[in-house]
C-alpha positions as CSV (number, residue, x, y, z in Angstrom):
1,X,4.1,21.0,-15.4
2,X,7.6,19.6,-14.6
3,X,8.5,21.4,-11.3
4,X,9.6,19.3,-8.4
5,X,7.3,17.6,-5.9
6,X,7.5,17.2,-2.4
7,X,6.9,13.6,-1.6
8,X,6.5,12.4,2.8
9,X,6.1,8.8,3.1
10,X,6.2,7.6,6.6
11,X,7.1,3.9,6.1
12,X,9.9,4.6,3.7
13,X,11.9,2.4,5.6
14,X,9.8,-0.7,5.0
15,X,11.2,-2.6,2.3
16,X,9.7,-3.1,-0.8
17,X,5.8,-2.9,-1.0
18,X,3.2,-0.6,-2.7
19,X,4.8,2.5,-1.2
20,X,7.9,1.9,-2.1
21,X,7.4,2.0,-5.4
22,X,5.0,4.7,-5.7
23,X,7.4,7.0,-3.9
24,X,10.0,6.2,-6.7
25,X,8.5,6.2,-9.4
26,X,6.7,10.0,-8.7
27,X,10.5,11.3,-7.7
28,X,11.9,9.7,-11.3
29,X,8.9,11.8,-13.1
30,X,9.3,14.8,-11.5
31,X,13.5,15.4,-10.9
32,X,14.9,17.6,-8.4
33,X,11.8,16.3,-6.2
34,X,12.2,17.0,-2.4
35,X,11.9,13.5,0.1
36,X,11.3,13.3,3.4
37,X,11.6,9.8,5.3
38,X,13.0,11.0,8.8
39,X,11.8,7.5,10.1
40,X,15.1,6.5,7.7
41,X,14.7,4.9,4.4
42,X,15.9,1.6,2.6
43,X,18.8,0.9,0.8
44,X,16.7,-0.2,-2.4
45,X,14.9,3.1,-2.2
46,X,18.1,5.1,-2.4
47,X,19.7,4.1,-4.6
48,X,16.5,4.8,-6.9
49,X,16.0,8.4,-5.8
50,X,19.8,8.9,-6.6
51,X,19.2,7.8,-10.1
52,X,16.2,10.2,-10.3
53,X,18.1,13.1,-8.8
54,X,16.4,14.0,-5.9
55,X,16.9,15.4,-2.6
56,X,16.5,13.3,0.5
57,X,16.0,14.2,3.4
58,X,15.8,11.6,6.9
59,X,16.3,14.3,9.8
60,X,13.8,17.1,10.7
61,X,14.8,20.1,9.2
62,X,14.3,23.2,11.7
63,X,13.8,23.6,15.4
64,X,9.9,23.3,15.5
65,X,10.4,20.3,12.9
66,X,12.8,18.9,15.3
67,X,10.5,19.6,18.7
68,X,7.3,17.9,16.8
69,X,9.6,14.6,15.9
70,X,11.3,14.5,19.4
71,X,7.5,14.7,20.8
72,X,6.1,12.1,18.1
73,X,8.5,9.2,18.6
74,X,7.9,9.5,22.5
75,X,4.2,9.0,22.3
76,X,5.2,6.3,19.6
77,X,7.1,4.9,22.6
78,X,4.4,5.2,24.8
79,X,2.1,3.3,22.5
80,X,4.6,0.4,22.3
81,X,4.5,-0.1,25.9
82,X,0.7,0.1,26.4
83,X,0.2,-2.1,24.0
84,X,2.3,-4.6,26.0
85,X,0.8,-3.5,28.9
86,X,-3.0,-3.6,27.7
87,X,-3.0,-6.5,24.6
88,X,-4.2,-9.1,26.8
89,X,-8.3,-9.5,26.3
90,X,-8.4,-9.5,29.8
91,X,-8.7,-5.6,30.3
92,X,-11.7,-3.7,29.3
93,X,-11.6,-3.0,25.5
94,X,-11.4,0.9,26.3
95,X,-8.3,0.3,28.0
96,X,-7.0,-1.9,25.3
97,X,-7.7,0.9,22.6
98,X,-5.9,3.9,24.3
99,X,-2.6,2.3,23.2
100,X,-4.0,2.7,19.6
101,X,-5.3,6.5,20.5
102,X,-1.6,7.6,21.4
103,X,-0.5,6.1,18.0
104,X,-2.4,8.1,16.0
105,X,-1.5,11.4,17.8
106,X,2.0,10.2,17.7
107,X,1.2,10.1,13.6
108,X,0.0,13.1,13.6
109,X,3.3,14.6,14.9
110,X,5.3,12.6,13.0
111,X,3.1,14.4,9.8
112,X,3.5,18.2,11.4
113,X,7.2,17.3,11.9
114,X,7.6,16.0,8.3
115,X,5.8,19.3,7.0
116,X,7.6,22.0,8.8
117,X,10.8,20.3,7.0
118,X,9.1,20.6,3.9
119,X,8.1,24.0,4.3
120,X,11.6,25.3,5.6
121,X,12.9,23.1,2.4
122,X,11.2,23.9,-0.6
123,X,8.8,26.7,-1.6
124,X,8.4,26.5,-4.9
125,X,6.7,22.5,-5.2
126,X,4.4,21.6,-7.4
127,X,2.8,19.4,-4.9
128,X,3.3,19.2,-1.3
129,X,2.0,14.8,-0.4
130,X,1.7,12.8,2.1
131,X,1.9,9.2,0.7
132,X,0.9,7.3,3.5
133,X,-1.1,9.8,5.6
134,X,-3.1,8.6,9.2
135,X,-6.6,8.5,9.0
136,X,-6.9,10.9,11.8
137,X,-6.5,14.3,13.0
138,X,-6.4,15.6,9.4
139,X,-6.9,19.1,10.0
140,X,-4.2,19.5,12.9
141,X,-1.3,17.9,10.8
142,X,-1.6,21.0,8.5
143,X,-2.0,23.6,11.4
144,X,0.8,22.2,13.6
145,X,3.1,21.3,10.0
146,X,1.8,25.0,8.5
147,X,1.9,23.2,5.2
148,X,-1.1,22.7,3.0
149,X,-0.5,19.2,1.5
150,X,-2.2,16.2,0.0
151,X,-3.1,13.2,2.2
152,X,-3.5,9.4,0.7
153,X,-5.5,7.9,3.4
154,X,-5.8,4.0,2.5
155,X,-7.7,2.6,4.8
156,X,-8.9,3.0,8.8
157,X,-7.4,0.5,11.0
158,X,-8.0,3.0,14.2
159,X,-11.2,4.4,14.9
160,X,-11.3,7.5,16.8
161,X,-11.9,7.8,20.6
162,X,-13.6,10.6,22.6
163,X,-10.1,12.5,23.2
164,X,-9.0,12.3,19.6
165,X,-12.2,13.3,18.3
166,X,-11.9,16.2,20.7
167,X,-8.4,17.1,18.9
168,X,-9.7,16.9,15.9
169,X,-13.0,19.2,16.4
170,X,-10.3,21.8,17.8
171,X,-8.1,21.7,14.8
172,X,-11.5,21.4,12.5
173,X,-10.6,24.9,10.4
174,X,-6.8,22.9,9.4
175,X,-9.0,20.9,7.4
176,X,-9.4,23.5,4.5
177,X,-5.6,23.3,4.5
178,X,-5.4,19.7,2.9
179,X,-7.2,17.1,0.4
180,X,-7.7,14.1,1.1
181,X,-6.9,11.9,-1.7
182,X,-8.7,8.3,-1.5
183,X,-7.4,5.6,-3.5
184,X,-10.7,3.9,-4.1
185,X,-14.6,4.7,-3.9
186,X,-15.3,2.7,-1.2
187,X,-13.1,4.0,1.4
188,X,-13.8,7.6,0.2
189,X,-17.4,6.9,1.1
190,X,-15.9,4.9,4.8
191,X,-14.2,8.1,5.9
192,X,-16.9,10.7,4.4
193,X,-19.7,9.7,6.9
194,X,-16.5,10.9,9.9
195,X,-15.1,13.7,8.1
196,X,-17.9,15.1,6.0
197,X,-16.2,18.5,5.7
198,X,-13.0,17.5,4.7
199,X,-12.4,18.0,0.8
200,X,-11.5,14.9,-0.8
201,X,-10.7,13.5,-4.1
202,X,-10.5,9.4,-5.4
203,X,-7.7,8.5,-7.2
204,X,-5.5,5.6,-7.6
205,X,-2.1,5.5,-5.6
206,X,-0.3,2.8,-7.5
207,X,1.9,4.0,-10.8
208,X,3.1,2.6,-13.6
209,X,6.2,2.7,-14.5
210,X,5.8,0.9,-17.9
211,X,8.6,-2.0,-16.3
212,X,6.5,-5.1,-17.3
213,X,8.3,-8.3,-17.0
214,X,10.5,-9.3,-19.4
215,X,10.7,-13.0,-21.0
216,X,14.2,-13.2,-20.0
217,X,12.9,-12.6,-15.9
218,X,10.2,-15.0,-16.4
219,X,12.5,-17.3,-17.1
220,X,14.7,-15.9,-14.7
221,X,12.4,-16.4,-12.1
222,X,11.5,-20.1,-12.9
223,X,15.4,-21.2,-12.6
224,X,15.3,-19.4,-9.1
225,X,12.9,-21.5,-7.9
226,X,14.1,-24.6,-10.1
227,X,10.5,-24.7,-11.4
228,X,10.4,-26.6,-14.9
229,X,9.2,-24.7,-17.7
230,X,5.7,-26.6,-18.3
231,X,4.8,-27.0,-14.8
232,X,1.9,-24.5,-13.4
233,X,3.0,-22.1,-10.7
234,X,0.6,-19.2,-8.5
235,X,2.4,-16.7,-6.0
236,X,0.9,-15.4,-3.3
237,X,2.4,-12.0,-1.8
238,X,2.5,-9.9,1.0
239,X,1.5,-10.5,4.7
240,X,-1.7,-12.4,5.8
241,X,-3.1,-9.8,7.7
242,X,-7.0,-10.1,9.0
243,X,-8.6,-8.9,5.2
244,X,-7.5,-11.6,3.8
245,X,-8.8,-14.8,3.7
246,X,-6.0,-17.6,4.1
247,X,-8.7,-20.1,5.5
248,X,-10.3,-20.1,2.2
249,X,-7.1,-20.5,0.5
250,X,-6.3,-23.1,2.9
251,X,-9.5,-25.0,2.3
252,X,-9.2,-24.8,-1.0
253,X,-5.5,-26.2,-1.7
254,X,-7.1,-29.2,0.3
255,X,-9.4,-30.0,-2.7
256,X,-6.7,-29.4,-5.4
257,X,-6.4,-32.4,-7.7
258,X,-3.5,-31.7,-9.8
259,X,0.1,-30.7,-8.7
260,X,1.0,-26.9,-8.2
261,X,3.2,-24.7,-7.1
262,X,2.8,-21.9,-4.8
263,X,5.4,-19.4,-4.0
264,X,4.7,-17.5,-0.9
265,X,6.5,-14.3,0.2
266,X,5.6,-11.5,2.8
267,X,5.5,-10.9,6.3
268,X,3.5,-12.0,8.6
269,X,2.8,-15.6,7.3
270,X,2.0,-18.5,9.7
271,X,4.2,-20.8,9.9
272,X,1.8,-24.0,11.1
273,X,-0.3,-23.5,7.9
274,X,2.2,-23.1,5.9
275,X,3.5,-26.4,7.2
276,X,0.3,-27.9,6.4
277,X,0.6,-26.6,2.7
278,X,3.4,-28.2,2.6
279,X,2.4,-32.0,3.8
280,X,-0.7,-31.6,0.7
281,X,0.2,-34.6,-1.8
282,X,0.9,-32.8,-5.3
283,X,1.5,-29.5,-3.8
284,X,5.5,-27.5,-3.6
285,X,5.5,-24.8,-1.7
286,X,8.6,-22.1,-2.0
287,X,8.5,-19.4,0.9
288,X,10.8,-16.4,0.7
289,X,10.7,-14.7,4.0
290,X,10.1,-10.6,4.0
291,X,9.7,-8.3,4.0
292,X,11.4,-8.0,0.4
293,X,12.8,-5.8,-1.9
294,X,11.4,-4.5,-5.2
295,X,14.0,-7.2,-7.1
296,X,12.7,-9.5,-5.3
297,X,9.3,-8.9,-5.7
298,X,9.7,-9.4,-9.6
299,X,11.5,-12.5,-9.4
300,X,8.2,-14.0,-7.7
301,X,5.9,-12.4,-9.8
302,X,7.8,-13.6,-12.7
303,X,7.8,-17.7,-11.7
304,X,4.5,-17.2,-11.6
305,X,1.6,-18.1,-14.0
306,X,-0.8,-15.9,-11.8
307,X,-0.8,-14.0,-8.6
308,X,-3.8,-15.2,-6.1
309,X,-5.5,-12.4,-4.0
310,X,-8.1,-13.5,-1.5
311,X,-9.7,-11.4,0.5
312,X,-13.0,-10.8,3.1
313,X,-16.1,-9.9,1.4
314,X,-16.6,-6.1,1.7
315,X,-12.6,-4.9,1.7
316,X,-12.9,-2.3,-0.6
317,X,-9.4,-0.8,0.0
318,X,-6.8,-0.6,-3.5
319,X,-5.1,-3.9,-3.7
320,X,-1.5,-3.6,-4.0
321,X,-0.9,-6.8,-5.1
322,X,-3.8,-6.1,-8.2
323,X,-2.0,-3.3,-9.4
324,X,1.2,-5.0,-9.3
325,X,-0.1,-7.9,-11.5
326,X,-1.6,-5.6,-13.8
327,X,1.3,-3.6,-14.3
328,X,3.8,-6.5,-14.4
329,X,1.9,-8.5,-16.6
330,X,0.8,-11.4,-14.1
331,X,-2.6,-13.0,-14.7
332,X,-4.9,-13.4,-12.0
333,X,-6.8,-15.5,-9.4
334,X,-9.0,-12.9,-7.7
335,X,-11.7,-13.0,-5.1
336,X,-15.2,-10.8,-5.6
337,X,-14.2,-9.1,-2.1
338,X,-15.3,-5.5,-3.8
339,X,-17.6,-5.3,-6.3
340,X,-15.9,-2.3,-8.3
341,X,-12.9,-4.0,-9.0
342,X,-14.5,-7.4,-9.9
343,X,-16.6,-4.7,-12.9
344,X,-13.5,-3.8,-13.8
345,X,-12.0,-7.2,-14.3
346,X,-15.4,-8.8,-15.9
347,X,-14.4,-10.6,-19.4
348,X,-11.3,-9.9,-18.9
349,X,-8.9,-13.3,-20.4
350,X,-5.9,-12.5,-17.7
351,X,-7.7,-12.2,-14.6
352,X,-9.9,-15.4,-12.9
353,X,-12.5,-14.3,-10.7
354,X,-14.0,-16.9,-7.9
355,X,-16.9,-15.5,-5.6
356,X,-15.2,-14.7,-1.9
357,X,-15.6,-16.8,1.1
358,X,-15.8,-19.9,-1.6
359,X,-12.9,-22.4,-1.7
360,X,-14.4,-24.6,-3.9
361,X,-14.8,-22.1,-6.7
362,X,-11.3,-20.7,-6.0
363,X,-9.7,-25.0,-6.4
364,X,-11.9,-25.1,-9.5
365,X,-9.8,-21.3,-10.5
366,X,-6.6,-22.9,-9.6
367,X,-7.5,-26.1,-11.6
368,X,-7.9,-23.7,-14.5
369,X,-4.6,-22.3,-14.3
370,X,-3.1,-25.9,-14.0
371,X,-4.8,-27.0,-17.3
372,X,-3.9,-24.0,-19.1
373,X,-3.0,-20.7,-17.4
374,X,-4.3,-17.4,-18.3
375,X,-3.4,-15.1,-20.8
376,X,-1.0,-12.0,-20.1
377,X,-2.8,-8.5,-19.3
378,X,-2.4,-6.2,-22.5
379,X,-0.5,-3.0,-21.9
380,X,-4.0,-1.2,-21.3
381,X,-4.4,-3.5,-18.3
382,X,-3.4,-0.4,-15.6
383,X,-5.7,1.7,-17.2
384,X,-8.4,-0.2,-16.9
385,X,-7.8,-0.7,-13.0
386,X,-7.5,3.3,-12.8
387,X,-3.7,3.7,-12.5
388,X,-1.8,5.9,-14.0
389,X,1.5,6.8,-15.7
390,X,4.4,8.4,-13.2
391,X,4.1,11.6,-15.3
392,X,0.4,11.1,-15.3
393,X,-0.1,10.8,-11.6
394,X,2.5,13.7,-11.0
395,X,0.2,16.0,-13.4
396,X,-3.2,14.6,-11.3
397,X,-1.3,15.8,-8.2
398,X,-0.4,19.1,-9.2
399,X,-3.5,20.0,-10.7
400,X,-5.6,18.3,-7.1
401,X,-2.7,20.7,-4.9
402,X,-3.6,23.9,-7.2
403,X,-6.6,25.4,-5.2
404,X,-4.4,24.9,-2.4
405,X,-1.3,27.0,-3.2
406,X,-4.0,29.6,-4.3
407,X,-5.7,29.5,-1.2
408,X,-2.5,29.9,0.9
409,X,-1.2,32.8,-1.4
């Protein structure tokens, strides 16, 4: 299996991040590999496609492709404005959700539009996939795109309303056009109990690329920071959104008793508790403002003696951040938010576990890594988290997409 892929990601013009990379690393395994990012794309991301020869494409392809785009970014507009219009708490919580209704029929479009181009495009893919697919309206992405595809859902952040439901009990027989791909158990078994019928598969979405950290970048990445060799260091990446717990990290760095430093990078951070980091006797903080790019993002990682993910007990979603420490080589600090991935971690030397919600377990984690930090994961570390190899994840794809090109033909 070595024939080209066809590879939609919706937020290819974020920088840096967990799709990012994925999106990259799949075209480099599979050259020639058709992408669409009509939302544009970023510069980083370019540049790596070009190096893996494959054909990008940021503009709807096609009249109808065109028409569904046009149609999508208005409703996106529409869903700005409402959501100016209807954020305050002091409307009725229906009212405040319709904004979030129109965004994921405006997703939907966006996905039709992105499919049309890929059908018009390229026939003869391996694998037609959606990297970052909405958690909605499943079935009438692949009747208004006409393209059976793949669909990594990650999590839901929307939940349906009455009219959406509607749309998507109309379009109910474009289900059997797509799979649902599901990066982890747990939110395979969140969307099964509201779309029993849609066929589904679990499989990790982050890749490795086999580009662990080098001793030269670790180094690299302590003289960036002007961070002395024997002096303990933990990084913290990506924005503080509501899954993850900054008030126990907070509470914890409070109770540290031995110097540390933390170097923080993402987008949203808080500014007034990142202040109040920075006032805590014994504790430097470095912030590098993001969103970042994938260079970046190794130069962090690399300063660092381990990467600290906290988050709310019960999030069961795939953690980017996780599989970029395992695949890097970064130890880690890690809360028991989902009890699958604290199995997979148990006895392992290069990854700290510290029961959720508890910031004195998580000082007396960080106190171990001050004293003596962890060991490195072993190249079998992304295995043992479920990830697989660009060519490896490529092949999964292919094989998942198969009963789909047969049941179109």
């Amino acid at each position: 299996m070595t024939g080209p892929l066809v590879l939609i990601e919706p937020y290819a013009n974020r920088q840096g991040g967990h799709h990012q990379h994925a999106l990259t690393a799949l075209a480099g395994a599979r050259p020639g590999s058709l992408v669409i990012a009509t939302p544009g794309i970023a510069s980083e991301s370019v540049r790596a496609l070009h190096e893996a020869d494959a054909r990008l494409v940021t503009a709807p392809a096609g009249a109808v492709a065109t028409a569904l785009g046009a149609v999508s970014r208005l409703a996106a507009g529409l869903s700005t404005a409402g959501q100016r219009v209807f954020g305050s708490r002091r409307w009725p919580r229906r009212l405040r959700r319709v904004p979030h209704q129109i965004t994921l029929i405006a997703r939907c479009l966006a996905e039709a539009s992105a499919l049309r181009s890929a059908r018009r495009l390229e026939s003869g893919a391996d694998a037609v996939v959606i990297l970052t697919a909405s958690e909605a309206l499943h079935g009438a992405s692949a009747l208004l795109g006409g393209q059976p595809h793949l669909r990594f859902v990650h999590e839901a952040v929307t939940t349906e309303d009455a009219v959406v439901r509607l749309l998507g009990r109309l379009a109910r027989r474009g289900e059997q056009q797509v799979i649902a791909v599901y990066p982890t158990q747990a939110v395979g078994d969140q969307f099964a109990a509201a779309f029993a019928d849609l066929p589904a598969v679990v499989g990790a979405f982050a890749v490795d690329d086999g580009r662990r950290l080098s001793d030269a970048e670790r180094e690299g990445g302590r003289a960036a920071f002007d961070i002395p060799a024997s002096e303990a260091v933990v990084c913290m990446v990506g924005g503080w959104w509501p899954y993850k717990d900054i008030a126990v990290v907070d509470a914890a760095l409070d109770r540290l008793k031995e110097p540390l430093h933390l170097v923080v990078t993402g987008s949203p951070l808080d500014e007034a508790v990142l202040e109040r980091w920075r006032s805590l006797p014994g504790l430097r903080v470095h912030t590098v403002p993001g969103p970042v790019s994938e260079t970046v993002l190794r130069l962090v990682y690399a300063a660092a003696d381990a990467a600290l993910v906290s988050r709310c007990p019960g999030t069961g979603k795939e953690s980017g951040l996780v599989m970029d420490a395992a695949r890097l080589g970064v130890p880690l600090v890690v809360s028991e938010h989902d009890g699958a991935l604290t199995t997979r971690l148990d006895g392992q030397s290069w990854a700290l576990t510290f029961p959720a919600g508890d910031p004195n377990a998580l000082a007396d984690a960080l106190h171990t890594v001050i004293r003596q930090p962890p060991d490195y994961p072993g190249l079998e570390a992304p295995g043992l988290l479920g990830m697989r190899s660009a060519s490896e994840q490529a092949d999964f794809l292919t094989h998942t997409f198969a009963p789909l090109r047969t049941k179109e033909s």
